[in-house]
BAPAMI-107960 format. One record per residue (C-alpha): residue number from 1; x, y, z. Coordinates in steps of 0.25 Angstrom, whole numbers. Example, Ala and Ser with C-alpha at 12.3 -4.5 7.8 and 13.67 -1.06 7.14 Angstrom:
# residues 2
1	49	-18	31
2	55	-4	29
END
This chain:
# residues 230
1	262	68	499
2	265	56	492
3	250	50	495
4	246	62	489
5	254	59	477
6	247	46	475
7	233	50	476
8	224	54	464
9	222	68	470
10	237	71	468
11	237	71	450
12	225	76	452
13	227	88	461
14	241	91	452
15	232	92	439
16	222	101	445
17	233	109	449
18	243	109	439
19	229	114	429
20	227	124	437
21	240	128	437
22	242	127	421
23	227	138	420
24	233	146	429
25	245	149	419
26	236	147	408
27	228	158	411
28	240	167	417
29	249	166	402
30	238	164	395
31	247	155	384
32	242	145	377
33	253	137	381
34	251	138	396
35	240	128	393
36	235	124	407
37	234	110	402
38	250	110	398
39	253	117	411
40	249	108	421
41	254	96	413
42	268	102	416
43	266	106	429
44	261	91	431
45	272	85	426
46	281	94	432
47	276	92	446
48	277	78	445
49	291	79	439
50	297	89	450
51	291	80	463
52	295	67	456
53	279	62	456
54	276	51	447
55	266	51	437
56	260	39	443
57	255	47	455
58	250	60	446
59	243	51	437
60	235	44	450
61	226	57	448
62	230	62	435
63	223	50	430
64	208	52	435
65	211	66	427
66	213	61	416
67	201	51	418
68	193	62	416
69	199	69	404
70	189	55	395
71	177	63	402
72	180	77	404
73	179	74	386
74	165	74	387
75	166	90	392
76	171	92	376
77	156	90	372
78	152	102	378
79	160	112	369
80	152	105	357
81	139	105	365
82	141	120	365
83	145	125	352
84	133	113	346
85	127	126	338
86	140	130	333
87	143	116	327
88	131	116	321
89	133	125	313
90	147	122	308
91	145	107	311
92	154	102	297
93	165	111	297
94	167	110	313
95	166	94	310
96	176	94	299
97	185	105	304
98	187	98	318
99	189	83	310
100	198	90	299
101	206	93	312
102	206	81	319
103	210	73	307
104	221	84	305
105	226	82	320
106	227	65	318
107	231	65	306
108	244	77	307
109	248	68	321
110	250	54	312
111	255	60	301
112	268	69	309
113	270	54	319
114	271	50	306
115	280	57	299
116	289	60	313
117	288	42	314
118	280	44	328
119	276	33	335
120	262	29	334
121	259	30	349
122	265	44	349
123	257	48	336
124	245	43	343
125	247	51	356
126	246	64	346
127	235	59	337
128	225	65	347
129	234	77	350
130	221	88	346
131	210	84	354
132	208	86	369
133	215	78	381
134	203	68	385
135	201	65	371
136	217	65	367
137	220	54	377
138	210	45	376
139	212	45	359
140	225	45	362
141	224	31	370
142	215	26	359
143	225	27	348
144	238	23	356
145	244	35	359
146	247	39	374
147	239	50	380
148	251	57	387
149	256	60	374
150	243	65	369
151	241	75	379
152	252	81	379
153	250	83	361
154	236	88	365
155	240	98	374
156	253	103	365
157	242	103	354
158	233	111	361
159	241	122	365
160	249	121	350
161	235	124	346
162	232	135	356
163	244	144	351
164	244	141	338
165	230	141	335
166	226	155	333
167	241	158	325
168	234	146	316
169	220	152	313
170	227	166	311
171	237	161	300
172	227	153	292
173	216	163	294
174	208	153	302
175	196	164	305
176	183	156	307
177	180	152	323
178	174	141	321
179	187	135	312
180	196	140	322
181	191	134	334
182	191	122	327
183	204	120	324
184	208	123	337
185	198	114	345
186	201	103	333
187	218	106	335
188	221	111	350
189	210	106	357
190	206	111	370
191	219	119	372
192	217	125	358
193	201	128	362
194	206	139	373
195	214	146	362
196	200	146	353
197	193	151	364
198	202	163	365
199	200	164	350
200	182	165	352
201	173	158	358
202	169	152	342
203	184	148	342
204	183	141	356
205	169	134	355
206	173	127	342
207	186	122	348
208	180	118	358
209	169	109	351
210	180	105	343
211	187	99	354
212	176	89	357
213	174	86	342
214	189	84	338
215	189	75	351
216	178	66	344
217	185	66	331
218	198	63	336
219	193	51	345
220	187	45	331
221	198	50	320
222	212	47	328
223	211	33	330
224	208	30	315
225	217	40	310
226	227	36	316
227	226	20	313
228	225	24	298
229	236	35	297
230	247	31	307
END
């Protein structure tokens, strides 16, 4: 057992698993909550906690996983490739909508660090708290922050965004599709997109393109925003 523990098919097998598990209660409560992503976080660190396993030996697999968030990225050009037609057609106000939104997201993240006298490395782990997990971490190292931190805000934001985004639209009469799906795709990323697609396919293929596109403008934006503002 404990050779098994220092092999890369051990953090590996865990993750699969503890996925699996988190879709399965997912799908049964069908809460937005129950993210499976948030789940098997839990049930990881829970694991590891009860049978005394350093994070050392989970990480062995757990980090060819995370090798292949960088390229499983490129998988966000497939949404857009889809909805091509649709973008076309509302191609300025998609584009201003989902940069309105990304500036919105930086900007609110240094502004509160500042006013609760964060620490910069803290402010920086939350800066990229809106777009999805590949992108999150790898902006995340490029401005100082540390990715751990970051994960755990996109995955709070995601499922924030989830709940909450229907009560929002509804409150201030938020009607046209492709403005919704937006400001999910551009708030709650792909946690956010399942609660769009509930909503209509309109809602779901524009939160999904925006996911790819708020991506892009986050990569481009957060690390000059935040050497002016912070």
């Amino acid at each position: 057992m404990k050779d098994f523990l220092i092999t890369p098919l051990f953090g590996i097998v865990l993750s699969i698993v503890a996925f699996e598990v988190g879709i399965f209660i997912n799908k049964k409560t069908g809460l937005a909550v129950c993210n499976a992503f948030l789940i098997s976080i839990l049930l990881i660190i829970g694991f590891l906690t009860v049978f005394q396993i350093s994070q050392q030996s989970f990480n062995i697999g757990g980090d060819i996983i995370s090798f292949f968030l960088g390229p499983a990225t490129v998988i966000l050009a497939v949404p857009i490739y889809k909805q091509l037609t649709l973008l076309k057609a509302n191609l300025l106000p998609v584009l201003v909508g989902i940069t309105a939104g990304c500036v919105t997201a930086i900007t609110s993240i240094i502004g509160f660090s500042k006013l609760f006298k964060l620490q910069a490395v803290l402010c920086a782990s939350l800066v990229p708290k809106s777009v999805t997990t590949p992108i999150g971490i790898e902006v995340s190292k490029e401005i100082g922050g540390i990715p751990a931190i970051t994960v755990a805000a996109i995955i709070i934001t995601g499922i924030v965004g989830a709940v909450f985004a229907p009560i929002v639209c509804r409150i201030f009469h938020i009607k046209d599709k492709v403005a919704v799906g937006i400001a999910i795709g551009a708030s709650s990323h792909a946690i956010g997109t399942t609660k769009a697609l509930e909503l209509g396919e309109t809602e779901g293929a524009m939160s999904g393109l925006t996911i790819g596109i708020a991506g892009l403008i986050t990569v481009l934006l957060a690390p000059i925003l935040i050497k002016w503002l912070l």
